[in-house]
N, C-alpha and C positions, 0 to 999 in steps of 0.2 A: 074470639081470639084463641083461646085454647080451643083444644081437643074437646068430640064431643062427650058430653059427661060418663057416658055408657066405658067409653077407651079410658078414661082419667079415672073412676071407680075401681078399673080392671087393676090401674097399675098400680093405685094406692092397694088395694088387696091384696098385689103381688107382693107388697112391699109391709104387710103386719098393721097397715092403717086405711080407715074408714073414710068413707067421701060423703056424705048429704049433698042434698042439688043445693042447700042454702050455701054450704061453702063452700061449691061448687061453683057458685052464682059469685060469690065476692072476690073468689081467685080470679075468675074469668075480668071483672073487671078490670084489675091488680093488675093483670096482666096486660093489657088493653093501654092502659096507661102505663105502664113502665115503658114500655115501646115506645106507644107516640111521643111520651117525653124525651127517653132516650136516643132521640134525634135530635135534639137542642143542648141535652145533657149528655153527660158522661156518666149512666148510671150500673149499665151492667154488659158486658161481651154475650151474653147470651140471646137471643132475640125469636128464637125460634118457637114454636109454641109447644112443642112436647119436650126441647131443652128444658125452656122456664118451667113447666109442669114438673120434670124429674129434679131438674137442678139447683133450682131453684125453692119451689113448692114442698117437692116429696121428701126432697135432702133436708130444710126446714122443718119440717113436719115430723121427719122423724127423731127427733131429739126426744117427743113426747113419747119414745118408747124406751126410753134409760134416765128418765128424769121427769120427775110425779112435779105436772104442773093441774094443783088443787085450785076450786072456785076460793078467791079471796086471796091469794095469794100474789104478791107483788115482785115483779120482775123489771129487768132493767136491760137492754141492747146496747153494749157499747164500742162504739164506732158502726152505729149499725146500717150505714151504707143505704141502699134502697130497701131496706125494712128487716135483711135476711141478718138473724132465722126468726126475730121475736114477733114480728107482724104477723106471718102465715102461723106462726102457735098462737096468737091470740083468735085469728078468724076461727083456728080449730079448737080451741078451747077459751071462748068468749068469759067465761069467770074470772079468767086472770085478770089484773090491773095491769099497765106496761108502762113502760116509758123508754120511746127510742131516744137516741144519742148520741147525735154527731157534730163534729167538729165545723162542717161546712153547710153554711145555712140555707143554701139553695136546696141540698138536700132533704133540709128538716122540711122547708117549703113545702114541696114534692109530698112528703109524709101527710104535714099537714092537711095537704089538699084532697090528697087519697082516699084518708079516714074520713074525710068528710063524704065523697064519695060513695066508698062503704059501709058507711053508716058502725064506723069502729071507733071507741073511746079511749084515746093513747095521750100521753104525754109526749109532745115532741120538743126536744130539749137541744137548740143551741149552744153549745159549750164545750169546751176542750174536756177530757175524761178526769184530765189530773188536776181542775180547777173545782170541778162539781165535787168529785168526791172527800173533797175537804170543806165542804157546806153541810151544817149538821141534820138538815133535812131531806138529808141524801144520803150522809155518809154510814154503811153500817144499817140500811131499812129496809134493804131487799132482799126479799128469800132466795131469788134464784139473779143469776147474772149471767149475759150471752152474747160470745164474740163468735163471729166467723171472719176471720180476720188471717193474713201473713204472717204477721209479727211471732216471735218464738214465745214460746212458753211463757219466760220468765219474763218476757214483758209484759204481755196480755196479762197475767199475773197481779201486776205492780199497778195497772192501769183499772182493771175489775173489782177484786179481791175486797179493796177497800169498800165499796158499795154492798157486797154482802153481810148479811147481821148474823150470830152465832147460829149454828143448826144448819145455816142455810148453805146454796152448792152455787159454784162457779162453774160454768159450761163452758167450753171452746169447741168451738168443729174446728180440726185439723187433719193435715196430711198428712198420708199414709208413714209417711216416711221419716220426719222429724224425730227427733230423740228427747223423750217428754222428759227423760229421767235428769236434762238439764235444769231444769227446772224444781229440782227437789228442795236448794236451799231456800228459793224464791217464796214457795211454798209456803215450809217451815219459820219463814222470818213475819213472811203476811198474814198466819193465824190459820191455817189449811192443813189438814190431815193429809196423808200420802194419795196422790193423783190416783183416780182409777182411770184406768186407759180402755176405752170399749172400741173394739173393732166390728163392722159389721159392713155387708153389702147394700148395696140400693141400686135396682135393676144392675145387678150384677158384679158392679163397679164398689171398688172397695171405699169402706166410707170410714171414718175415726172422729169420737166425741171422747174428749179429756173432761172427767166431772171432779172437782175438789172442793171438800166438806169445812164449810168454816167450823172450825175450833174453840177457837180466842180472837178477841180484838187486834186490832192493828195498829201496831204504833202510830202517835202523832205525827212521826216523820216518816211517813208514807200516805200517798203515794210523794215521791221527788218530781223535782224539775222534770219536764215530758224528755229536757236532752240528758239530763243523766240518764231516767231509765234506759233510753237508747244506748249511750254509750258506753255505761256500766251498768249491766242488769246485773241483778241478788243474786 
């Protein structure tokens, strides 16, 4: 399905990161399957095999070059869609622990069935984000937390934030364009030091990862109702 390993090596190299034929071997299935499923699902507009590779994979992948994911360390994807970004960092860096998490179960299905496939050990978790993270063996236990998601700042925020435990860092991939600095009160109310905003390329095309430092705890009364965050974000 992908590109042959040799062309997908070159790009990861062009790109500051490394390929083994082992996760080589578990992309190419990943990919393989998000396809075929992707014609009974709605899981991704991409379909192509050196899209998926860049846009999918390599845009994924690269988070692990602005955010230290250590063997043992516990991460969480939320809203994580057909896997992206925490799936393809777990195939590249197999020490972490994961747990995807999405709202819509066919989804997690999909995951479920995958990992089994690639021989990956994931928590896939049906559940709305703003119901889990008010369960005390969620809330507050992860070191790293990871959205590639639309929603602005200060939502993904309200919806994350609460799942990371002191020390630890909240990830977003976002667009180029957004204005993170709305997001400042959002921040400061859910226990997060000031946003670092990293811009960087991936074959070419400008790419942006929003990382913020949990601080302190988060109040009881967060995260709110999934429609308040909507309709009045922090």
């Amino acid at each position: 399905m992908l590109p042959e390993y040799s062309f997908c090596k070159r790009i990861f190299e062009e790109n500051e990161l490394e390929l083994t034929k082992e996760v080589y071997e578990k992309l190419d299935i990943y990919a393989e399957f998000l396809v075929e499923t992707n014609k009974v699902m709605n899981l991704t507009a991409i379909t192509e095999p050196e899209e998926i590779l860049i846009k999918h994979f390599a845009d994924s992948i690269s988070i692990t070059r602005f955010v230290n994911f250590e063997d043992g360390m516990k991460a969480i994807d939320v809203g994580t869609g057909a896997g992206f970004p925490l799936l393809p960092v777990k195939i590249y860096r197999p020490g972490i622990k994961i747990t995807l998490l999405d709202g819509l179960n066919k989804r997690i299905k999909f995951l479920s069935e995958l990992c089994e496939k690639i021989s990956v050990d994931a928590e896939c978790i049906h559940e709305r984000a703003e119901l889990l993270a008010r369960k005390e063996e969620y809330r507050e236990k992860y070191d790293i937390a990871t959205a590639r998601a639309v929603s602005a700042m200060p939502v993904l925020c309200e919806y994350c934030m609460p799942f990371v435990k002191k020390g630890g860092v909240f990830c977003a991939m976002k667009g180029p364009s957004e204005d993170i600095g709305a997001a400042a009160n959002a921040v400061k109310i859910l226990g997060g030091s000031p946003a670092n905003d990293i811009q960087y390329t991936l074959n070419g095309e400008q790419r942006r990862i929003v990382t913020v430092k949990k601080i302190s705890s988060v109040s009881s009364k967060y995260p709110r109702a999934s429609g308040k965050i909507k309709s009045k974000p922090l």
